[in-house]
Biotite code that builds the C-alpha atoms (Angstrom):
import biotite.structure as struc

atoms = struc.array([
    struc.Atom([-6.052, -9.543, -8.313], chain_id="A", res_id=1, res_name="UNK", atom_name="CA", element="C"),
    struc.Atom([-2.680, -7.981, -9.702], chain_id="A", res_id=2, res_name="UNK", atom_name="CA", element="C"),
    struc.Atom([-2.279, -10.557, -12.583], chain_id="A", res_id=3, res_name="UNK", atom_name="CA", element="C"),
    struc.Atom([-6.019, -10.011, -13.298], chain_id="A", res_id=4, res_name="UNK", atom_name="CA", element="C"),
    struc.Atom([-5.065, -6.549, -14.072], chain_id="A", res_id=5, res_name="UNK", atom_name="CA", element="C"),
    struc.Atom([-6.922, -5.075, -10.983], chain_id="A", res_id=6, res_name="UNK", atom_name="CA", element="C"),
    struc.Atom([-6.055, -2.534, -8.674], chain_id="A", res_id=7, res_name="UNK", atom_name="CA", element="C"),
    struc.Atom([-7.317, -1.020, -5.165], chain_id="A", res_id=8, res_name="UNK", atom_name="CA", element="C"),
    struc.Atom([-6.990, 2.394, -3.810], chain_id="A", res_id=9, res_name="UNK", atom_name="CA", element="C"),
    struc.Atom([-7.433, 3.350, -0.440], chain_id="A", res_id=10, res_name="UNK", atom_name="CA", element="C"),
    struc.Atom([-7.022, 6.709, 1.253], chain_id="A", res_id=11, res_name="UNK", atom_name="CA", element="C"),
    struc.Atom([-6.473, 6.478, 4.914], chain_id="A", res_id=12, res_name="UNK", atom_name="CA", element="C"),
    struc.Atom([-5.149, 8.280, 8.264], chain_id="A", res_id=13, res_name="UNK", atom_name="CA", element="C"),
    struc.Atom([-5.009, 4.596, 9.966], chain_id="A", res_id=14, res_name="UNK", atom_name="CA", element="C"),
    struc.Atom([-1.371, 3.694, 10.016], chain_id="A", res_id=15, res_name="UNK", atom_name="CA", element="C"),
    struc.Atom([-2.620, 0.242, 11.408], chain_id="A", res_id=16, res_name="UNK", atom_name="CA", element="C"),
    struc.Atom([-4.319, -0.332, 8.333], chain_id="A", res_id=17, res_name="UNK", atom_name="CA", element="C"),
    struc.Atom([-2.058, 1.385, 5.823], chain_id="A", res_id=18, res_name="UNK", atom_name="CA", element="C"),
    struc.Atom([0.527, -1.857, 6.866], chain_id="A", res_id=19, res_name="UNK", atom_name="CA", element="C"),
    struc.Atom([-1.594, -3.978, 5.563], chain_id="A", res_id=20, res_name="UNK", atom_name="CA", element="C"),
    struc.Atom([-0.784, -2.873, 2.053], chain_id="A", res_id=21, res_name="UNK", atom_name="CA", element="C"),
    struc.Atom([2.370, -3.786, -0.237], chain_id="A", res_id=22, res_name="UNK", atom_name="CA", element="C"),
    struc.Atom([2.961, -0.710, -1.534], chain_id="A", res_id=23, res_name="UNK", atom_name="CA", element="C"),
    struc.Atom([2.318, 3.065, 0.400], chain_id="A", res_id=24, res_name="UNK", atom_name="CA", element="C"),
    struc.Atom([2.478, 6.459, -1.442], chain_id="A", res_id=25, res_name="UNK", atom_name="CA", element="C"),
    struc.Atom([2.602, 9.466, 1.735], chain_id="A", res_id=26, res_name="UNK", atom_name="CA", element="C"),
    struc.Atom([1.132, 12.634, 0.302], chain_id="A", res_id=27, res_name="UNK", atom_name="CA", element="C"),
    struc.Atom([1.370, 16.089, 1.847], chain_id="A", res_id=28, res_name="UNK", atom_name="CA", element="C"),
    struc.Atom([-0.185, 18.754, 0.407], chain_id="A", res_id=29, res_name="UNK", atom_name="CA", element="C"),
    struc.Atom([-0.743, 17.554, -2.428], chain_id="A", res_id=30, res_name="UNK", atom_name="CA", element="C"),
    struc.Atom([2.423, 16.392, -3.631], chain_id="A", res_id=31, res_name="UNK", atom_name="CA", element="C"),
    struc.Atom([3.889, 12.871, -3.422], chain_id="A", res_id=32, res_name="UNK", atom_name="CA", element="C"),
    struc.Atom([6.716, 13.179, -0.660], chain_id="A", res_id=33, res_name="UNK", atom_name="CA", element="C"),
    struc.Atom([7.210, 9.332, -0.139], chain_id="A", res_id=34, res_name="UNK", atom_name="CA", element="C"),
    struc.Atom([6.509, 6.038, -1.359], chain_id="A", res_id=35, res_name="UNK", atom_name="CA", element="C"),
    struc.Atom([7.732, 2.287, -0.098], chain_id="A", res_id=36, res_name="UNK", atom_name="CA", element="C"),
    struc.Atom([7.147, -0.827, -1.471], chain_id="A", res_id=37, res_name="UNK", atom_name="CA", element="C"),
    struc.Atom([6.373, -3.433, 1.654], chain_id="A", res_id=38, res_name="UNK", atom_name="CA", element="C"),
    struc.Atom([7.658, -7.314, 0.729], chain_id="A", res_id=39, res_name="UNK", atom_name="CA", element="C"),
    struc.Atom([5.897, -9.946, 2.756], chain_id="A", res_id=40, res_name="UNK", atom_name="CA", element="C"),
    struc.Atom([6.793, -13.244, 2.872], chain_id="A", res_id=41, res_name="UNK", atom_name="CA", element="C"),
    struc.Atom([4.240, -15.806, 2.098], chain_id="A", res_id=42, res_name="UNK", atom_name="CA", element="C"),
    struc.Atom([3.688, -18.957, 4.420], chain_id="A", res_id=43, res_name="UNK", atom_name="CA", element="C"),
    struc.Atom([2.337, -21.781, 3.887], chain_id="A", res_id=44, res_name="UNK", atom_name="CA", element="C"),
    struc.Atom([-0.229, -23.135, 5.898], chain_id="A", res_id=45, res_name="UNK", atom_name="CA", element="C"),
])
């Protein structure tokens, strides 16, 4: 989806969830306090 230019947001409490994305922006009252990028290896199957 990236190289076809598209992007997903999703707002969520669910940390389980949340670690299923590649990158994480943590906002606390309305201000940006962290952000991390999350690198996953591929495998092939």
């Amino acid at each position: 989806m990236v190289k076809a230019g598209k992007t997903i947001v999703m707002v969520t409490h669910d940390n389980d969830l949340a670690r299923r994305a590649t990158r994480s922006v943590i906002v606390s009252d309305g201000e940006i306090v962290d952000q991390y990028l999350a690198y996953r290896r591929r495998t092939q199957v």
